[in-house]
C-alpha positions as CSV (number, residue, x, y, z in Angstrom):
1,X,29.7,-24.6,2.1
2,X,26.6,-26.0,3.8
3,X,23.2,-23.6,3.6
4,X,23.6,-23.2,7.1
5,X,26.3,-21.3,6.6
6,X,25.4,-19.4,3.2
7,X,24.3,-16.4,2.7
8,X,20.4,-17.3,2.8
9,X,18.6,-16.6,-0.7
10,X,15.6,-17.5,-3.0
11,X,17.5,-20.4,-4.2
12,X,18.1,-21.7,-0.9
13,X,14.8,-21.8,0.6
14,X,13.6,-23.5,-2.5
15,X,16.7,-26.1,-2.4
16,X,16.1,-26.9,1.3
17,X,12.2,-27.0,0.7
18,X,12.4,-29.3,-2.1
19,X,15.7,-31.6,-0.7
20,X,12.7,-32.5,2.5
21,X,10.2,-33.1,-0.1
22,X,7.9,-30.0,1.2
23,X,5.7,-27.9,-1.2
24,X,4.8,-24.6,-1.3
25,X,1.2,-23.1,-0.8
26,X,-0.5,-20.8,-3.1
27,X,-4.3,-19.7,-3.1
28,X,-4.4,-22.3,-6.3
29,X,-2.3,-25.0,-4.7
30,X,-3.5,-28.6,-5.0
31,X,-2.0,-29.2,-1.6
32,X,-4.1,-26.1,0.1
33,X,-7.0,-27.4,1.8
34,X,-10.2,-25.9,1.3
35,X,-10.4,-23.8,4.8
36,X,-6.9,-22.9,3.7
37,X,-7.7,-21.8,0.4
38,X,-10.6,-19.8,1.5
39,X,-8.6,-17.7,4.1
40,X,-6.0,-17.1,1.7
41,X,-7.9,-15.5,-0.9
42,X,-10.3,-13.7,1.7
43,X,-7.1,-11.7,3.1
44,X,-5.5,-11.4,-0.1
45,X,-9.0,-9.6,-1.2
46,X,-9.2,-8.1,2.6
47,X,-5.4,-6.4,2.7
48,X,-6.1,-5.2,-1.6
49,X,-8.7,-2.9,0.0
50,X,-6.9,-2.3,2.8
51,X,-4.0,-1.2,1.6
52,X,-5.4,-0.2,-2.1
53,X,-2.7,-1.7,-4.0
54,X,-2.9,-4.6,-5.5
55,X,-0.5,-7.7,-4.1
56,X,1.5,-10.2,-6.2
57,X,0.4,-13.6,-4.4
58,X,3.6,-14.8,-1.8
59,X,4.4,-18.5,-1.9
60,X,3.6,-20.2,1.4
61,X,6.3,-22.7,3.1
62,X,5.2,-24.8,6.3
63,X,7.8,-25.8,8.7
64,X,7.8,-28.9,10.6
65,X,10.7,-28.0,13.2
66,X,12.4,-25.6,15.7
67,X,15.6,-26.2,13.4
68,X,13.6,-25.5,10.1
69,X,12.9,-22.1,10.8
70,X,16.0,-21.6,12.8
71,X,17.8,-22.3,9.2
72,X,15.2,-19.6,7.3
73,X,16.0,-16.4,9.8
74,X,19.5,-17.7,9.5
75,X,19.8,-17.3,13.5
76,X,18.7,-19.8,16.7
77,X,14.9,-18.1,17.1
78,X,12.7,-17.7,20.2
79,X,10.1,-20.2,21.0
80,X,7.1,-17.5,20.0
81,X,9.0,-17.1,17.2
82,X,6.2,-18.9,14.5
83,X,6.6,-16.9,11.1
84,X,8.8,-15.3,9.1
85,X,8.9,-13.3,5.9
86,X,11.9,-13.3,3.0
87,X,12.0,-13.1,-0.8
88,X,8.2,-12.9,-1.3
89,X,7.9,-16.3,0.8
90,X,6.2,-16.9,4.1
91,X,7.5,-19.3,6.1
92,X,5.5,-20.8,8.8
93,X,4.7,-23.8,11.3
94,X,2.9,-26.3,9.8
95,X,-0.5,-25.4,11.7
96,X,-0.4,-29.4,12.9
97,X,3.2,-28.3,14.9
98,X,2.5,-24.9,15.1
99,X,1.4,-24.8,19.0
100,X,4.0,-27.9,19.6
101,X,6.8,-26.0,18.1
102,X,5.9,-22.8,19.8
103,X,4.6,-21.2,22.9
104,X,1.1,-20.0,21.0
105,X,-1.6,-21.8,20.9
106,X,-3.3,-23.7,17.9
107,X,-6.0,-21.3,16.8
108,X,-3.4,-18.8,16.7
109,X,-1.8,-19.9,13.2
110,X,-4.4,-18.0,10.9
111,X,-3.6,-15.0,13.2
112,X,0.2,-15.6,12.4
113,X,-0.1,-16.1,8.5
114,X,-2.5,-13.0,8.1
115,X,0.6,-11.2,9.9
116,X,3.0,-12.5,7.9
117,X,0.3,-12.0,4.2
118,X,0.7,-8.2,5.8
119,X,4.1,-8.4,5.6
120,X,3.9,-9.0,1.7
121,X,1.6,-6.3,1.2
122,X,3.8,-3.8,3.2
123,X,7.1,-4.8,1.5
124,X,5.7,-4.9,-1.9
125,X,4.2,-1.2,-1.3
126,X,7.6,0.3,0.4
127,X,10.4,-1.9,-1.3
128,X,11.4,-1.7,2.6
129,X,11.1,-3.9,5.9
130,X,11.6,-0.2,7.8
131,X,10.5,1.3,10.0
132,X,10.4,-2.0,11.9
133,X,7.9,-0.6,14.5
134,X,5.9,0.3,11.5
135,X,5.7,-2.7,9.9
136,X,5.4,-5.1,12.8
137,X,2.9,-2.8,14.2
138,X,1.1,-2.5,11.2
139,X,0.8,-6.6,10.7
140,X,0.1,-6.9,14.0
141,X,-2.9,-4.2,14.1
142,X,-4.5,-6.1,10.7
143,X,-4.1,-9.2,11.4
144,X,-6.5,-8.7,14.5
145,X,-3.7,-9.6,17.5
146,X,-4.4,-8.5,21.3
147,X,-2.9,-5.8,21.9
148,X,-1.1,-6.8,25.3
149,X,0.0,-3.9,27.6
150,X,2.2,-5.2,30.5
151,X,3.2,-2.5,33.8
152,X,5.1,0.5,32.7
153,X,4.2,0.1,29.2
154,X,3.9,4.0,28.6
155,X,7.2,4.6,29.1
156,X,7.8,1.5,26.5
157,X,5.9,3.5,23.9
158,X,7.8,6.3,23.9
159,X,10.9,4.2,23.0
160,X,9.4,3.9,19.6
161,X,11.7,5.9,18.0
162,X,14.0,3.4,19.4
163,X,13.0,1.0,16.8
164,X,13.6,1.6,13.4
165,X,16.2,-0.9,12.9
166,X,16.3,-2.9,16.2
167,X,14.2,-5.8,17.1
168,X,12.6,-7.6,19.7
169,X,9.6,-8.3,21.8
170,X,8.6,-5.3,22.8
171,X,8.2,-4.0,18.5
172,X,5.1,-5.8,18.1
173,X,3.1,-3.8,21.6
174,X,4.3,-0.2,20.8
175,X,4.3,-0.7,17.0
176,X,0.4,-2.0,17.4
177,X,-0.4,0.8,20.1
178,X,1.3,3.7,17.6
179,X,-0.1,2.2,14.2
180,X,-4.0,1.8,16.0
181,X,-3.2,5.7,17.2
182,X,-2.5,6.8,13.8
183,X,-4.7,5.2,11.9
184,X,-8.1,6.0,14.0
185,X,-7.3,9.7,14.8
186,X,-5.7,10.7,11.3
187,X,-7.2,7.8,9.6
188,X,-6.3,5.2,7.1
189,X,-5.3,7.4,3.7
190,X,-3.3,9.7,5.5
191,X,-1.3,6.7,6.5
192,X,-1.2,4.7,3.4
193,X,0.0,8.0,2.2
194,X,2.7,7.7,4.4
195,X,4.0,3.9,3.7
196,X,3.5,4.8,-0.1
197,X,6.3,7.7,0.3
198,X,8.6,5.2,1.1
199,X,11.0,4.8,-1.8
200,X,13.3,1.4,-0.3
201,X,16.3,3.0,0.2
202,X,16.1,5.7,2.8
203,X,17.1,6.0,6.5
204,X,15.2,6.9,9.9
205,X,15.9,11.2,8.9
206,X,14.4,10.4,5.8
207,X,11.0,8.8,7.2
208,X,11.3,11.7,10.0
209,X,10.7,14.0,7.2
210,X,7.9,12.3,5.3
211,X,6.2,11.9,8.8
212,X,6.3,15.9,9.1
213,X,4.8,16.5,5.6
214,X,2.0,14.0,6.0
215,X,0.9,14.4,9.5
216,X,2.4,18.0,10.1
217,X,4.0,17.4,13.6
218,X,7.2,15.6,14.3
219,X,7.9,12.2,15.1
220,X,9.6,12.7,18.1
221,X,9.5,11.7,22.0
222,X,8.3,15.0,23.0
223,X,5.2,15.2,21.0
224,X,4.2,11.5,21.7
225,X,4.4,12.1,25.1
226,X,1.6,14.7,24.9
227,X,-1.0,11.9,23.4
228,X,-0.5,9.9,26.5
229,X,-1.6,12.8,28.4
């Protein structure tokens, strides 16, 4: 059976890395560059204190192609589609490709791979990729992205609650939006107390409930409504 159509794991992404001669990127690589190298360990340092926990390094892949990174998410991807996170790996467009293979433009890549270093921290802390809005929201708030807000969006933020498994454009605006809300009116350790509740294997009554012992008011569309008010 091809990779295409396996199951994608570890093993895989190494396999298909090392069959097209590619190499992964570590803070210590020899193949990092030294603008590389220095952005690398100034976010690893950066999201440590952020997040006060202490990250195990991911390994770096760069992509050369659309069909590269179609074969990492396993599925045909979008053309803003530039990064992806799996297995302790990030996998992104080589940043000589990266506004060639995509919609974003160049200066965007270090953006994109502090987004995807946030990723690492926040699955390493929860054991979880949930809440999605969380999560997306969280990397897209500390890796310094515009917030866009297109017409209608207030009636888009209240379909938060919409998105603790599902995906798609919209995650990244009302999970940014929610996470900025949270974390400048409550501040930042009430909410790393929340992700650090997290135990990996719990579903979206679960976070409900760690939401109300935290921040002592539900998670729910009629409460969020009131702080658009």
């Amino acid at each position: 059976m091809s990779p295409r159509k396996q199951q994608i794991r570890g093993d895989i992404f190494l396999n298909m890395i090392d069959k097209n001669k590619k190499h992964y990127l570590t803070i210590k690589s020899a193949q990092a560059n030294k603008k590389l190298a220095k952005f690398l360990e100034s976010t690893k340092n950066e999201l440590d204190n952020f997040f006060e926990f202490k990250i195990v390094e991911p390994l770096i892949f760069f992509l050369d192609n659309r069909g590269e990174m179609d074969l990492i998410w396993g599925k045909k991807t979008e053309h803003w589609f530039v990064g992806a996170f799996k297995n302790n790996s990030i996998f992104i467009f080589n940043p000589e490709v990266y506004s060639k293979e995509s919609s974003h433009k160049k200066e965007e890549f270090w953006i994109t791979l502090k987004h995807e270093y946030c990723h690492a921290c926040y699955t390493q802390i929860t054991k979880s990729h949930h809440p999605v809005w969380l999560n997306e929201g969280l990397a897209s708030y500390v890796s310094g992205k515009k917030l866009v807000l297109g017409n209608g969006y207030e009636s888009k933020l209240l379909n938060v609650f919409d998105y603790f498994n599902h995906v798609d454009k919209d995650v990244y605006m009302l999970g940014q939006f929610w996470v900025e809300f949270l974390i400048k009116k409550y501040g930042r350790k009430k909410f790393l107390k929340l992700i650090k509740s997290f135990n990996g294997q719990f579903d979206s009554r679960q976070f409900m409930k760690n939401f109300y012992d935290i921040y002592n008011f539900k998670f729910n569309k009629q409460t969020f409504s009131k702080f658009l008010n």
